[in-house]
C-alpha positions in Angstrom: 2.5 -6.6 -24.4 3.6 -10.1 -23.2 2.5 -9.2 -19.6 -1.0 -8.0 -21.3 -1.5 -11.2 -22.9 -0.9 -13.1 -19.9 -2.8 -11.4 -17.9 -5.6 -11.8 -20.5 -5.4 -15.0 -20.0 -5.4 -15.2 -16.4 -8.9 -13.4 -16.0 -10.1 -15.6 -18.8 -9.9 -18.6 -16.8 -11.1 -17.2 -14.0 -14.2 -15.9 -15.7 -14.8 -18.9 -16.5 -14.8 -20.7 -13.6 -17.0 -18.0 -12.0 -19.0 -18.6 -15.3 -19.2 -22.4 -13.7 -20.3 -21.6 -10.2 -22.5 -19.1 -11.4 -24.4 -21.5 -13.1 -24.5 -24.1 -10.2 -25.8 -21.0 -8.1 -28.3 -20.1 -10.6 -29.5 -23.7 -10.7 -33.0 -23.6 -7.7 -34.7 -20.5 -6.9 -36.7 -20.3 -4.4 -40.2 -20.3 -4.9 -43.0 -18.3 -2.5 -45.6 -19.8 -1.3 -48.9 -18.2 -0.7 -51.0 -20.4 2.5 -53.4 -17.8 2.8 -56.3 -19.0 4.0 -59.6 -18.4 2.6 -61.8 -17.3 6.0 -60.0 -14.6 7.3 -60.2 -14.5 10.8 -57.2 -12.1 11.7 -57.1 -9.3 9.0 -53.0 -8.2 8.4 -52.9 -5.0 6.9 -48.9 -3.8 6.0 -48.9 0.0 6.7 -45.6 0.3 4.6 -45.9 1.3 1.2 -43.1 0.3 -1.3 -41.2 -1.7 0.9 -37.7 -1.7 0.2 -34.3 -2.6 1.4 -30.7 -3.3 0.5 -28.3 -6.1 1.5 -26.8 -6.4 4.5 -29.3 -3.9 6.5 -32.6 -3.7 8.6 -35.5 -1.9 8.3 -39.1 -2.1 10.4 -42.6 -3.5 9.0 -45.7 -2.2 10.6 -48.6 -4.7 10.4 -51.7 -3.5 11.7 -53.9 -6.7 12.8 -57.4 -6.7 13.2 -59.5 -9.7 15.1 -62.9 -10.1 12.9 -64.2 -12.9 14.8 -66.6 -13.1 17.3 -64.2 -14.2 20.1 -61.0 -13.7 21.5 -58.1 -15.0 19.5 -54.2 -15.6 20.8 -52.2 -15.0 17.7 -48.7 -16.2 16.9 -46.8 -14.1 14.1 -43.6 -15.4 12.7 -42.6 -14.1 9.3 -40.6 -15.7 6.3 -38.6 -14.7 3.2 -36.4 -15.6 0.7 -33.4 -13.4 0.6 -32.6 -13.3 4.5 -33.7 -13.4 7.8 -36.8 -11.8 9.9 -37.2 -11.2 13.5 -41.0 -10.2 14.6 -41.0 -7.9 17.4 -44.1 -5.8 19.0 -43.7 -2.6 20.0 -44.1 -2.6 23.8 -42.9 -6.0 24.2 -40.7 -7.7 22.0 -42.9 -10.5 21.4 -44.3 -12.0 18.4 -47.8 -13.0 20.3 -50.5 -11.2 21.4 -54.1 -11.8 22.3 -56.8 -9.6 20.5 -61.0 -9.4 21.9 -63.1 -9.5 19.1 -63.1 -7.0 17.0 -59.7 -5.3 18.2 -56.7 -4.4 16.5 -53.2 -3.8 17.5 -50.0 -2.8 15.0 -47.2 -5.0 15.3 -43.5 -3.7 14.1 -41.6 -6.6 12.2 -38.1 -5.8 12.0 -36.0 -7.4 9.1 -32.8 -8.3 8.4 -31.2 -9.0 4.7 -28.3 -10.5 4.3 -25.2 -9.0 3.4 -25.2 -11.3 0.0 -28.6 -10.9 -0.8 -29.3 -10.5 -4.4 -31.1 -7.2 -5.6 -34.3 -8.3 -6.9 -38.3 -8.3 -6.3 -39.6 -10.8 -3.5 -42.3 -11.4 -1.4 -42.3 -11.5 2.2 -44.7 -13.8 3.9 -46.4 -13.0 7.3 -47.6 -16.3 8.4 -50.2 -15.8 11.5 -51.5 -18.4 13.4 -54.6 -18.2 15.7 -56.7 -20.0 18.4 -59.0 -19.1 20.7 -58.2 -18.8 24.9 -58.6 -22.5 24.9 -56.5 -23.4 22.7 -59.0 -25.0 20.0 -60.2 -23.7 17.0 -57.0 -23.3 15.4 -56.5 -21.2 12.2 -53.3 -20.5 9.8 -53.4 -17.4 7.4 -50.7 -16.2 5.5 -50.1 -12.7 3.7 -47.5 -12.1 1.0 -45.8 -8.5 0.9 -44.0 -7.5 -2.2 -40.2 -6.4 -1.1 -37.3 -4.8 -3.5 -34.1 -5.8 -2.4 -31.2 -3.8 -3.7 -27.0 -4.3 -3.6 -24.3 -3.1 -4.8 -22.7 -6.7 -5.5 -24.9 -7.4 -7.4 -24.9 -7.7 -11.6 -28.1 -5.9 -11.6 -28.2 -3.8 -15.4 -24.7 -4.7 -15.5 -24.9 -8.5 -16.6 -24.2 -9.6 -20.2 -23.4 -5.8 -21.3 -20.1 -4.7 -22.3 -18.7 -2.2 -19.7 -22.1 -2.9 -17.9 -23.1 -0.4 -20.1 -23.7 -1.7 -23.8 -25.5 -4.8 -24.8 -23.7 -7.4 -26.2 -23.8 -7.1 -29.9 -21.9 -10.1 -30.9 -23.5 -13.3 -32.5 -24.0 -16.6 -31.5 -22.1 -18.1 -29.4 -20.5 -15.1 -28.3 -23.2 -13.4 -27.4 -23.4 -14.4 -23.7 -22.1 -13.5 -20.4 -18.6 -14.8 -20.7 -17.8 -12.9 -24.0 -18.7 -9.9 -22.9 -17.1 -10.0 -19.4 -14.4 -10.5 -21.0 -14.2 -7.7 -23.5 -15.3 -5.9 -20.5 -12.0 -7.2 -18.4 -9.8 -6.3 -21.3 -11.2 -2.5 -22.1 -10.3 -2.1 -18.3 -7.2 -3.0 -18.3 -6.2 -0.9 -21.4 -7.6 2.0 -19.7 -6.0 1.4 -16.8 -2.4 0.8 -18.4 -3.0 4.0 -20.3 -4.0 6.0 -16.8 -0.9 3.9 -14.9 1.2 5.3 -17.9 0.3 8.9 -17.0 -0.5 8.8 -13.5 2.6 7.3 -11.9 5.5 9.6 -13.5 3.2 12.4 -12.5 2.4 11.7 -9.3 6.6 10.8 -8.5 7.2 14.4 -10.5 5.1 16.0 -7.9 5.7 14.5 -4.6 9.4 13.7 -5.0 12.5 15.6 -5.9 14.5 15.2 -9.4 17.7 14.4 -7.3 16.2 12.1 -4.4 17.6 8.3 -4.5 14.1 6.9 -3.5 13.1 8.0 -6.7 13.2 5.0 -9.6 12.5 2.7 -5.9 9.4 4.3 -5.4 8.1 4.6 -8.7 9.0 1.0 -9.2 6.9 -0.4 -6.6 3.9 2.6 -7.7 3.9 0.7 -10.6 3.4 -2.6 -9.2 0.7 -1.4 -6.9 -1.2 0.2 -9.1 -1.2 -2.8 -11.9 -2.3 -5.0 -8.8 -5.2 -2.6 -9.0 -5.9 -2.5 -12.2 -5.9 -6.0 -12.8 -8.4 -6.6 -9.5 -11.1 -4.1 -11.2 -10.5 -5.5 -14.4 -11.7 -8.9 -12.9 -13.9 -7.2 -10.5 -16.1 -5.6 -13.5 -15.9 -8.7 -15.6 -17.2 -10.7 -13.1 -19.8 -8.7 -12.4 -20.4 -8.5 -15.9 -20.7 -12.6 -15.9 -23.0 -12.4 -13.1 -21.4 -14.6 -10.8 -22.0 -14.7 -6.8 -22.1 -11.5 -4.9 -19.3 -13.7 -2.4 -17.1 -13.4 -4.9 -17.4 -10.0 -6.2 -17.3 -8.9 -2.3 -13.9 -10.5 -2.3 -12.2 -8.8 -5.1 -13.9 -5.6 -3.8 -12.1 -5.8 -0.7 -8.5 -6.8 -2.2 -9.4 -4.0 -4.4 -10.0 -1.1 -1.9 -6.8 -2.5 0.4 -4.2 -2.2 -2.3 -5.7 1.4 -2.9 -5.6 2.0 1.1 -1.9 0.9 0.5 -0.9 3.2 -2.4 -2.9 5.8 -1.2 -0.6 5.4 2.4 2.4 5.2 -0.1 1.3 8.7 -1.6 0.6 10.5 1.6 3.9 9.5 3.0 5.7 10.6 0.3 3.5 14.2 0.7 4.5 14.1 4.2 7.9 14.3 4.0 7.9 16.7 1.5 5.7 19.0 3.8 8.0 18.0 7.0 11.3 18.8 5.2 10.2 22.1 3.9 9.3 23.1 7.6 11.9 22.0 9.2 14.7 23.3 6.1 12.3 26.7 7.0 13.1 26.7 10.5 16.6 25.8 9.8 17.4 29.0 7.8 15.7 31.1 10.4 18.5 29.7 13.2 21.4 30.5 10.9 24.3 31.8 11.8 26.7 33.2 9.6 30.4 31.6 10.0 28.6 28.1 11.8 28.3 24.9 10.7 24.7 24.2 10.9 23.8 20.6 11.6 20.6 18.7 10.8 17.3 19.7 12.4 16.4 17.8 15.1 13.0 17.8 14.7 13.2 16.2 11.2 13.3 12.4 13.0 10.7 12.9 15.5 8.4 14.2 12.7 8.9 11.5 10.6 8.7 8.7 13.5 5.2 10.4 14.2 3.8 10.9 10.7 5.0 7.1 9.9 2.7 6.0 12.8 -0.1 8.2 12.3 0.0 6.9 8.3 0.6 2.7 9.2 -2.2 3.3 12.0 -5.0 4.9 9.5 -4.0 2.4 7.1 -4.4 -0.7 9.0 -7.7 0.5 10.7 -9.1 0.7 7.3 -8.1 -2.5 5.9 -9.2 -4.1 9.8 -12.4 -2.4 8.7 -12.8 -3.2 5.3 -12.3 -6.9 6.9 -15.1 -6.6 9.4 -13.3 -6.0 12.4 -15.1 -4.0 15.3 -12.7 -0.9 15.6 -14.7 0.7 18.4 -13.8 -2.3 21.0 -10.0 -2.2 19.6 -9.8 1.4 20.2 -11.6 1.0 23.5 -8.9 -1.4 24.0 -6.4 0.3 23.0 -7.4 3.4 25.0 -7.3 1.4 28.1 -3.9 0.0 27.6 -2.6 3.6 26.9 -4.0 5.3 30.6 -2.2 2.1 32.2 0.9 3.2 30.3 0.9 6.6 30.5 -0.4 6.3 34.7 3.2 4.4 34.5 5.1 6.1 32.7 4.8 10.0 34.0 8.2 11.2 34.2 9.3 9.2 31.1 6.4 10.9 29.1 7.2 13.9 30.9 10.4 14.3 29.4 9.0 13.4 26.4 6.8 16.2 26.0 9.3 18.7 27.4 11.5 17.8 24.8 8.3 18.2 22.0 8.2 21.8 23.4 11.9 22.6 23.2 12.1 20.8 19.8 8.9 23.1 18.9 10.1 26.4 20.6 13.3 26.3 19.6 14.6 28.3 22.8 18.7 27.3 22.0 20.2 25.3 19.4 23.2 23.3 18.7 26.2 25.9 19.9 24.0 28.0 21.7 26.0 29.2 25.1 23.4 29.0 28.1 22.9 29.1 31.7 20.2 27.0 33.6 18.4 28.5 36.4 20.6 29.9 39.1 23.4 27.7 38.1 26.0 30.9 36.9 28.2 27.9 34.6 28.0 28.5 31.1 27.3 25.3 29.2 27.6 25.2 25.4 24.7 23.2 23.7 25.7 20.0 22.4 23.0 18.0 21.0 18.7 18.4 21.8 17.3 14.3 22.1 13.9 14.3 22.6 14.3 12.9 26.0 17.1 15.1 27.1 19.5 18.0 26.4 23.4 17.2 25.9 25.6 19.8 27.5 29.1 20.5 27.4 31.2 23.2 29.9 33.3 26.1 28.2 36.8 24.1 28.3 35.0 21.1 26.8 36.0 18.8 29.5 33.1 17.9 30.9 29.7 16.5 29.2 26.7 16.7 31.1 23.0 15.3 30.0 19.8 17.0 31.3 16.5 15.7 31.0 14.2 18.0 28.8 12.0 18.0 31.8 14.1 20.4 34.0 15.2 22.4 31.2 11.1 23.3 30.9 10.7 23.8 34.3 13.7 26.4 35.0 15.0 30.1 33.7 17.2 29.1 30.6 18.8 32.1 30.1 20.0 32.3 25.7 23.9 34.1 26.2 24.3 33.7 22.2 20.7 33.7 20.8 20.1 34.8 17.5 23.6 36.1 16.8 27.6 35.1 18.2 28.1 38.5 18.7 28.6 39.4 22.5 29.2 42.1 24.5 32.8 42.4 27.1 33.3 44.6 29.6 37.7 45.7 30.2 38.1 47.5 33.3 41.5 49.4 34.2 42.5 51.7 37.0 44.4 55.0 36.4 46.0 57.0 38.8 44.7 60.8 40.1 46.0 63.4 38.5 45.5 61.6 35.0 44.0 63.3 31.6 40.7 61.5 31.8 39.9 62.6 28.5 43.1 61.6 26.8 42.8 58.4 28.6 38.9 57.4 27.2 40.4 58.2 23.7 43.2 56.1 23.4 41.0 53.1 24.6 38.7 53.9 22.3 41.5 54.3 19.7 42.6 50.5 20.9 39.0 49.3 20.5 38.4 50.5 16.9 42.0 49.6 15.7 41.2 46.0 16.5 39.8 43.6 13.7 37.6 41.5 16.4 35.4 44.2 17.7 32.2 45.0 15.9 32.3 48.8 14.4 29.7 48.8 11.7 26.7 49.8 14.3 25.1 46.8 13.7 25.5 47.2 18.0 26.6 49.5 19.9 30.1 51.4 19.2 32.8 50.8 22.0 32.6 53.4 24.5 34.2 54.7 27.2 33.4 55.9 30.8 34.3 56.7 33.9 33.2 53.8 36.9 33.9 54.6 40.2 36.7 56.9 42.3 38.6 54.4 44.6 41.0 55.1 47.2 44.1 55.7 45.3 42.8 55.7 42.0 40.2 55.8 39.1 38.3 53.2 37.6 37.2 53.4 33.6 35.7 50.9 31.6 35.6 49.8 28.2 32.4 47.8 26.8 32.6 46.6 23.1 30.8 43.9 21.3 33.3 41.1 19.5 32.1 39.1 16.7 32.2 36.0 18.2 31.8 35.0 22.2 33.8 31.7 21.9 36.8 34.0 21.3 35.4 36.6 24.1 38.1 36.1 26.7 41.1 35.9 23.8 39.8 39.6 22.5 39.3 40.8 25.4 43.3 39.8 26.5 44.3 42.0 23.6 42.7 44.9 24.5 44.1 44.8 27.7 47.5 44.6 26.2 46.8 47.1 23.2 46.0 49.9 26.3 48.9 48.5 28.6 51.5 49.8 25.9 49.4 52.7 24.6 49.1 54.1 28.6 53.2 53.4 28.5 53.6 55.0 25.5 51.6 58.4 26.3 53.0 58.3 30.0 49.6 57.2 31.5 49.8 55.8 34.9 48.1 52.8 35.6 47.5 52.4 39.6 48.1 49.6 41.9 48.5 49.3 45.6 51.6 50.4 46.9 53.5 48.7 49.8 56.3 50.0 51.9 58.2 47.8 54.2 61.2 49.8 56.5 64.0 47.4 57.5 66.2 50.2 59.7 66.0 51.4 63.1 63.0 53.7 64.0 64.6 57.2 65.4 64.2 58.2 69.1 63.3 61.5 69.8 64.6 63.3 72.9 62.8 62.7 76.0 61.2 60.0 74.5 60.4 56.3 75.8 62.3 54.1 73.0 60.3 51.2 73.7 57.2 53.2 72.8 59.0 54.7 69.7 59.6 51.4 68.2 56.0 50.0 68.8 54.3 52.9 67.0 56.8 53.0 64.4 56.3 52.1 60.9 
């Protein structure tokens, strides 16, 4: 209540003072003066009807001319008014002369200007035409008046002396003026506005922002402040115009107005923003996760909000630059210009850039992800994804190596893990001939399924068995399972090979291996022999 009465008293004294230089405004008008001529000698006829025209635009007067003397005439038109400016202009030309034989006619278009602070009213345009003949004697002035409604919005109009600009000032004397009621007027504003502010605000942090978020009482706090910068500025912006002061000065509240709303209303539509980015991105997080990982923050989350806090700063200052009369079309020209410079520059930077927009977008790996890059057969395990480049890290996490985004794009990535850590391994083992196949498939099966790490639930495929290849001294069977995790791939797959070493032993399976024989005695000599040869083909 103490802030309500203070800022009562605030708009009173500035009410009054516009009161004041109303007043000193108010003090000459303008009168018209009609120098028509009584002989008419060049008839103006204005082929508009109703003229009309608000402040701060244009708008073209045809004026049909007629000579009704007997001679030639050179005519000079120039045109004035009260409320702004007038720039006579023929048709063909762009002149304000011309030269008419007796009895001609020609129609000339007038454009005019009003100024952006006209005030709305009826006036009278005078078209003051003077004539002579070739010579240059015989020199006549005529004047016509045309009747012009000029309207604007900055103007107090209906408005003035009327409670709300809607109600007439009931009070008595001497309250029943201007100043009393622009300031009832002020005051009913800004109890409606505290009563909407009330209401509004809560609501609008209720919807946009979480219960739980820290930002919270921050950004409700400084909605507040905002908003009763607002409602104080159209408080004084109606009261004012109830008073009936200059349209300067109701221009220039209207524009602080309508930049503190450009400024809440950025406020809101950030806060919208990054409740529609995080519910995305938390979307497209759940989609990549895998059970048993730690999941770490999406990536794309920063480079969402760096882009939707530029594309919200940018709109807002372009329209306050407007709302301030700045020409956006040579800034963005500008501004165009600049960026083909930059971006003729800066190709393989923005290159990267982009690559990493589509990877970021696409989502072809994640963090953890085990991948191989074009015809490179390392496995790398994905580290971190930048928007300029790719972190990489080998399988004995010795080695860290960064790749820009750009060559990642432009080669066969090839996803080991993808959606899933389950992987596929592959145990060979060589048995000798003369081996009981099929007893030899079962018990590596039986040392597949007995193991906790292989994957049994036909999610994938079942371990099987089969026979590979005959070699030269033996047979070749593999095992393929699927483990639960390929990190631990090359750990379950030394198990297996174990768990079948000492279930071959135990069932008296022969595993084959090359056999070598080396003879350290004397070779034997057969009768009738050459020894020499003996012991060089001997073995």
């Amino acid at each position: 209540m103490k802030n309500l009465v203070a800022l009562t008293a605030v708009l009173t004294v500035l009410i009054l003072a516009g009161g004041t230089l109303y007043s000193d405004l108010s003090a000459a008008d303008d009168e018209t003066v009609d120098t028509t001529d009584d002989s008419t000698v060049i008839q103006c006829v204005v082929l508009n009807e109703g003229f009309s025209l608000a402040a701060g635009s244009s708008s073209h007067l045809s004026i049909l001319l007629t000579n009704t003397s007997s001679t030639a005439r050179f005519i000079l038109v120039t045109i004035s008014n009260p409320v702004g400016t007038a720039t006579p202009a023929s048709a063909e030309d762009d002149q304000s002369t011309l030269t008419l034989d007796s009895e001609e006619y020609s129609v000339m278009t007038v454009t005019i200007t009003n100024d952006k602070y006209a005030k709305a009213g009826d006036y009278a345009i005078t078209i003051n035409i003077l004539s002579s003949d070739t010579h240059g004697d015989d020199t006549v002035s005529e004047s016509t008046d045309v009747p012009m409604t000029v309207t604007s919005n900055l103007s107090s109009g209906a408005e003035y002396n009327k409670i709300m600009g809607t109600w007439a000032n009931p009070l008595p004397s001497p309250f029943d003026g201007p100043v009393a009621a622009s300031l009832i007027t002020a005051a009913l504003w800004l109890l409606i506005g505290y009563i909407i502010v009330l209401i509004a605000v809560p609501l609008t942090v209720a919807i946009v922002m979480r219960k739980n978020d820290s930002d919270r009482p921050q950004i409700k706090r400084a909605l507040y402040k905002m908003c009763w910068a607002i409602i104080i500025l159209n408080a004084i912006g109606k009261g004012i115009r109830v008073l009936g002061v200059s349209e300067e000065i109701i221009d220039t509240i209207n524009i602080m107005f309508y930049i503190l709303y450009i400024i809440v209303g950025a406020m809101v539509a950030w806060r919208l923003y990054l409740i529609v980015v995080n519910t995305v991105t938390t979307h497209l997080d759940k989609e990549d996760i895998i059970p048993g990982k730690q999941q770490q923050p999406s990536s794309l989350l920063p480079l969402f909000k760096l882009i939707g806090k530029i594309i919200i700063a940018v709109a807002a200052v372009a329209g306050i630059m407007a709302l301030l009369g700045f020409n956006l079309t040579a800034i963005i020209t500008s501004a165009g210009i600049v960026s083909l410079g930059i971006t003729m520059g800066a190709q393989n930077i923005l290159g990267q850039f982009f690559s990493g927009l589509v990877i970021l977008s696409n989502r072809p790996f994640k963090q953890g992800d085990l991948i191989q890059i074009g015809s490179n057969t390392t496995v790398y395990r994905v580290r971190d994804v930048n928007i300029m480049n790719t972190e990489l890290e080998n399988w004995d996490n010795t080695d860290i190596t960064i790749v820009p985004n750009s060559t990642i794009t432009s080669n066969f990535v090839k996803n080991i893990t993808g959606e899933t850590l389950k992987s596929k391994i592959h145990i060979f083992i060589d048995v000798a001939y003369g081996t009981d196949l099929d007893e030899a498939r079962k018990i590596m099966k039986d040392v597949a399924y007995a193991h906790p790490r292989v994957v049994k639930d036909g999610s994938v495929d079942r371990p099987y068995t089969r026979v590979t290849a005959f070699e030269d001294s033996n047979i070749q069977m593999r095992l393929s399972v699927y483990v639960d995790d390929v990190n631990d791939s090359g750990t379950i797959g030394g198990e297996l090979r174990q768990e079948m070493y000492n279930a071959f032993q135990t069932q008296g399976i022969s595993i084959d291996y090359t056999h070598i024989v080396v003879h350290n005695d004397a070779p034997e000599v057969r009768s009738g022999a050459n020894p020499a040869t003996e012991a060089g083909n001997g073995s």
